[in-house]
Structure formats: structure tokens, C-alpha cells
N, C-alpha and C positions, 0 to 999 in steps of 0.2 A: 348696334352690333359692337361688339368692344373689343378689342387688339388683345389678339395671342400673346399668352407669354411664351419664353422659350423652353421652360422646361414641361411644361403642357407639350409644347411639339415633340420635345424629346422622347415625351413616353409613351409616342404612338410608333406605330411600326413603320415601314418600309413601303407598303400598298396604302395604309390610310395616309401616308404624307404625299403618296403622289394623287390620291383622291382629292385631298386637298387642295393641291398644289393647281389639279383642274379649275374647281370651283372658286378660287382666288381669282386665274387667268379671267377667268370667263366675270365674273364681278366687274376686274380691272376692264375689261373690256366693254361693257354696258354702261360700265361707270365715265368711259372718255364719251360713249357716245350720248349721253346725257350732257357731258360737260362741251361735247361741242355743238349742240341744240341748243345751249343754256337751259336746261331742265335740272341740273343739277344742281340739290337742297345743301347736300352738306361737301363741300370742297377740298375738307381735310380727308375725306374716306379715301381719296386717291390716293394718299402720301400713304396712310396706314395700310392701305392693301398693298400697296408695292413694299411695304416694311414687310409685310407680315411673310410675300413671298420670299423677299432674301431670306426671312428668317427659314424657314420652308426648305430653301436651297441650301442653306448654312447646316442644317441639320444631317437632307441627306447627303451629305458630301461629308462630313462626319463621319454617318455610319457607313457609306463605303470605302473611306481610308480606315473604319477598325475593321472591316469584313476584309481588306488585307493584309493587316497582320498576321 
């Protein structure tokens, strides 16, 4: 699976980034319960999904400070 860039997120809308923003949470979250089983193959996918949701966050938070101007 390979890390978002940010302007890939930018040029999705408002509903597909909180779509996203779901199915990240929900990864992040299968992914700690792996990692506290020790099941967990690749270690680094934790750091990169929690990157990917700031980036997520960072986006919409963006576009609703220009949806207030």
C-alpha cells in the first residue's frame, strides 16, 4: 500500500476525504490491534497511516477556512 501524496488529497472533494479519513481510522485501528498481538508484518504502516490521516486533516481544514472566505 503506498503513502498519499498531498496533492492527490487535495483533489478529491469534501465527502471522499472524510470517506477516507474513515477507512484510515479504521486500518489505524486493526493495525494497533495486530501490533499488540504481535501479528504485525510491517511496523512502519503505523507511522504512514497516522501521516496520511494528518495529511487528511490538514486538507480538510484547508478547505474549510477557504469555504470561509
Amino acid at each position: 500500500v503506498k503513502q498519499m501524496k498531498a496533492n492527490d488529497i487535495r483533489n478529491k472533494t469534501s465527502e471522499e476525504l472524510h470517506n477516507e479519513l474513515l477507512a484510515l481510522k479504521d486500518e489505524l485501528f486493526k493495525l494497533r490491534f495486530q501490533h499488540a498481538t504481535n501479528q504485525l508484518e510491517n511496523p512502519m504502516r503505523l507511522s504512514a497511516v497516522r501521516r496520511d490521516i494528518a495529511r487528511v486533516n490538514t486538507v480538510l481544514r484547508e478547505q474549510e477556512l477557504k469555504a470561509k472566505k
